[in-house]
N, C-alpha and C positions, 0 to 999 in steps of 0.2 A: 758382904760378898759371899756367894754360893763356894761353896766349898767340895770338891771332886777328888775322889780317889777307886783305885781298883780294890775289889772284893770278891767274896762268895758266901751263898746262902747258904750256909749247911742242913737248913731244912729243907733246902726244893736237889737233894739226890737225887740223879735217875737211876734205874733197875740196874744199868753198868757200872754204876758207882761212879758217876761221873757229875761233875758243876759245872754250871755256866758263870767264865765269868762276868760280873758286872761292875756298870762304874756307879759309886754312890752318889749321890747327888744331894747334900746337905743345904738346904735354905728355906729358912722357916719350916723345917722337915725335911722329911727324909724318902727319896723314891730310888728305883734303881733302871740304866737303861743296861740292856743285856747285850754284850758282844759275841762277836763268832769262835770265843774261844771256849774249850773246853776241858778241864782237866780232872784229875781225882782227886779230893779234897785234899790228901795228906800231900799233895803236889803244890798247894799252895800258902804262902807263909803270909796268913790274915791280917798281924801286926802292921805288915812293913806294905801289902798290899802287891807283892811280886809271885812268880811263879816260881818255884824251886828248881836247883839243879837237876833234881833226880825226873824230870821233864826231859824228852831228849830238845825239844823248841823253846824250851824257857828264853834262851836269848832274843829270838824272834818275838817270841810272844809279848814278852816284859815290852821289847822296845815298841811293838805295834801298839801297847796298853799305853804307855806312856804319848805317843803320836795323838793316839785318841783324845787321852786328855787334854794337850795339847789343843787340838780343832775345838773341844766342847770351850777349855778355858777364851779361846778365842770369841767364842760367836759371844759367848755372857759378855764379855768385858767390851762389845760393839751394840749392848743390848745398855738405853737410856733411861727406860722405863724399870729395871732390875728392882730395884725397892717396891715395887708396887705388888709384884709378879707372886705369886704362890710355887711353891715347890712344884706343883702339879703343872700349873702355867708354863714355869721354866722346863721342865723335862719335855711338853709338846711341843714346845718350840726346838728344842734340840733334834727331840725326832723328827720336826717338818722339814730340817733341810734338806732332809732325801728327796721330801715330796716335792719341794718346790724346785730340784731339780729335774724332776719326771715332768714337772707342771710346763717347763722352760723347751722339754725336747718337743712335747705336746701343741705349744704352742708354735712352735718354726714349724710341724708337721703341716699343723692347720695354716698356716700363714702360705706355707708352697702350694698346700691343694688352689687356694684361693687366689696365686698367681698363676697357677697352671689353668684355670677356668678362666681367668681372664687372659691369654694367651697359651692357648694349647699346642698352636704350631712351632715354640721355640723350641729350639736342636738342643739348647742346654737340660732340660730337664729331664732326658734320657740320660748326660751325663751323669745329674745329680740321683738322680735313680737307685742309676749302678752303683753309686758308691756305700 
């Protein structure tokens, strides 16, 4: 079973002295996907994988970090083929859920052009337009 937690690189500092943090992604090795959060190393307690007090959003933060885990431990433990996977394999799969949600808007876009050419005079489709 892949194994997930929140961290920080302390080699990749930016010029503000600031980290990304990231969720580790243990199986069969080791990769990291990176979230939208951000803080100053000494803000975050590596051990335990949390953001510290001295954060004014650590509460927010921690619980979004945790959420995330959360969605990642989900999609793995819906994933059958998991033993076969390479750590590398597993992490593009995690990042494609975005994609395959883009792929899903994409696809209804293209499915209404091709209703609207095969009936162009329906009054609904100004509706759906507008929205």
């Amino acid at each position: 079973m892949a194994k997930l937690s929140a961290t920080i690189r302390v080699d990749q500092v930016q010029e503000d002295g600031k980290v990304n943090i990231k969720i580790r992604v243990y199986h069969k090795g080791t990769r990291y996907l990176p979230t939208k959060f951000y803080v100053m190393k000494e803000q975050f307690n590596i051990p335990e994988g949390v953001v510290r007090k001295s954060h004014s959003q650590f509460s927010y933060i921690n619980k979004e970090l945790k959420l995330l885990i959360a969605k990642y431990e989900t999609q793995i433990m819906k994933m059958d083929d998991l033993d076969t996977l390479t750590v590398s394999q597993l992490v593009k799969r995690l990042k494609g859920r975005k994609k395959q949600n883009a792929d899903l808007v994409e696809m209804l876009k293209n499915k209404t052009d091709r209703l609207k050419k095969k009936d162009p005079d329906k009054k609904t489709w100004d509706t759906i337009n507008n929205t």
